[in-house]
C-alpha positions as CSV (number, residue, x, y, z in Angstrom):
1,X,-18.5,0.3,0.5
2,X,-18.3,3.3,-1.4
3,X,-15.4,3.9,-3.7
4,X,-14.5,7.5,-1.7
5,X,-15.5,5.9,2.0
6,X,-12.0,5.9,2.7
7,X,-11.8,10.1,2.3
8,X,-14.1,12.5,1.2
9,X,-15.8,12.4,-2.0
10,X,-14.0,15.4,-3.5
11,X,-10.9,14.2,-2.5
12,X,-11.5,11.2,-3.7
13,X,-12.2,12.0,-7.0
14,X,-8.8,14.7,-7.4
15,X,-6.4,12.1,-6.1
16,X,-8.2,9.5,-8.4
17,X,-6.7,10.7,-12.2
18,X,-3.2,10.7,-10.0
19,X,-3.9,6.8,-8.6
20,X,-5.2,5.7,-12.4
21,X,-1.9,6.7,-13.6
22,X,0.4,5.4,-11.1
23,X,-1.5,2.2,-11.6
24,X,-0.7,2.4,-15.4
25,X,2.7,3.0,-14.5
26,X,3.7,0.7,-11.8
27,X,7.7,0.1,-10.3
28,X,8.9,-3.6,-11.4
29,X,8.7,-4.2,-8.2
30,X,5.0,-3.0,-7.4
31,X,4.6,-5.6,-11.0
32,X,6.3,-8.5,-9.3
33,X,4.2,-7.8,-6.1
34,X,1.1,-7.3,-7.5
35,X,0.9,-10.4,-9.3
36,X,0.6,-12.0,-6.2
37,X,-1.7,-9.8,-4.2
38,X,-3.9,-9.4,-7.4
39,X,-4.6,-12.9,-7.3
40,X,-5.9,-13.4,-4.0
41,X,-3.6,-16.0,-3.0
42,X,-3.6,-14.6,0.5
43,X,-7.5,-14.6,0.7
44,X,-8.1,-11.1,0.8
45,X,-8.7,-8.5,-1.8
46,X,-6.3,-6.3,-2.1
47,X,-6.7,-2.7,-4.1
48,X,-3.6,-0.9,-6.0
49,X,-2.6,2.6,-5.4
50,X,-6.0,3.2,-3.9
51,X,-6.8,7.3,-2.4
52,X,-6.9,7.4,1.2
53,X,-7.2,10.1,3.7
54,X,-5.5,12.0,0.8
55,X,-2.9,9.5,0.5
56,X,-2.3,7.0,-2.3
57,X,-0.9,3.6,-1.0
58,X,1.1,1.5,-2.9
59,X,-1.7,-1.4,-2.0
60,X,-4.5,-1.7,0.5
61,X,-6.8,-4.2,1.9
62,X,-9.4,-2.0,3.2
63,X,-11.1,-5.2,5.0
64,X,-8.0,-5.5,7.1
65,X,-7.1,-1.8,7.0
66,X,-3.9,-3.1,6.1
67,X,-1.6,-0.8,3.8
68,X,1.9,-2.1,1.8
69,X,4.0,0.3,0.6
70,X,7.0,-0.5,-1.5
71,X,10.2,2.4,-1.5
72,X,12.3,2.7,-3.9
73,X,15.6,5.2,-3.3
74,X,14.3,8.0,-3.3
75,X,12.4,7.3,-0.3
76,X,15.7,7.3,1.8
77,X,17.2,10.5,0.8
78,X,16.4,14.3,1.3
79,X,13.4,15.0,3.2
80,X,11.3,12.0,2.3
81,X,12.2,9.6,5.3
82,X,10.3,11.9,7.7
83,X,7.6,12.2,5.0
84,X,7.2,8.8,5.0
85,X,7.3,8.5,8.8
86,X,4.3,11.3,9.1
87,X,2.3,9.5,6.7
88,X,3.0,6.2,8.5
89,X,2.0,7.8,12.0
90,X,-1.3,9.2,10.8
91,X,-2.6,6.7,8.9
92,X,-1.9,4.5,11.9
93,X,-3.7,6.8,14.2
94,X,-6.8,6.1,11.4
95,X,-6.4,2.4,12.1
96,X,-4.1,1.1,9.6
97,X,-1.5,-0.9,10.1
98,X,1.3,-0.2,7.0
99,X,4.1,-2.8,6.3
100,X,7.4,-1.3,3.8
101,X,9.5,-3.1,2.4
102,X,11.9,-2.2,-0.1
103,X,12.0,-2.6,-4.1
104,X,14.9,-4.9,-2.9
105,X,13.0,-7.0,-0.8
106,X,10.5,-7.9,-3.7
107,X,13.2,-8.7,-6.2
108,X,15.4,-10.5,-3.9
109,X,13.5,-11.6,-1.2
110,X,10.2,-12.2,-3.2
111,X,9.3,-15.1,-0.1
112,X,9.8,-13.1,2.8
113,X,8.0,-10.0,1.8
114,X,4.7,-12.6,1.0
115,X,5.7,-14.5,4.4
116,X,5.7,-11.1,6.4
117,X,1.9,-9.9,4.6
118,X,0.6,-13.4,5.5
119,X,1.7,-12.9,9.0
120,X,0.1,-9.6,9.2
121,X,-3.2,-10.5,7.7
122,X,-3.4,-13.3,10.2
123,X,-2.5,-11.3,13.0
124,X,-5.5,-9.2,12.0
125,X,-7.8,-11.7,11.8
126,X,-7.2,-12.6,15.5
């Protein structure tokens, strides 16, 4: 698979100084998460903050089309919900199924955020 296969090669390559440095820079909780997804405990590669369709996803598994995003605050206030929803709704209609949980979730319930992306990788392997 090419590296730009999920947009278009120009694309690609703006968004991809952007995704190196939110990679350098990651939340705790995209740390905590990461550990685990990094290490392919689930039995899937996953990629972080990987440029797709002009979006940049927290994490992906591109063989499952399957996206986790991870919201801090910000994500509930101003106009961001309905940004979120949009984004949600058309990468959807590209196939991709995206799971959010909250930086919450991942620092105080590390088990059921890893119990939910197990359940949706297996679902997708059905």
């Amino acid at each position: 698979m090419n590296r730009y296969e999920t947009t278009d090669a120009s694309t690609y390559y703006l968004l991809l100084e952007h995704a190196r440095r939110m990679r350098n820079n990651p939340t705790e909780a995209e740390k905590i998460l990461w550990k685990y997804l990094a290490s392919n405990r689930m039995g899937v590669h996953f990629r972080q903050q990987h440029p797709i369709y002009g979006y940049i996803p927290d994490f992906v598994c591109l063989k499952q089309k399957l996206i986790i995003e991870l919201d801090g605050g910000y994500h509930l206030v101003g106009e961001q919900p309905q940004m979120d929803k949009e984004r949600t709704e058309w990468l959807s209609k590209e196939g991709y199924r995206v799971i959010r949980f909250t930086n919450e979730d991942v620092f105080n319930r590390l088990d059921e955020v890893l119990d939910k992306i197990a359940e949706e990788l297996e679902n997708a392997s059905k």
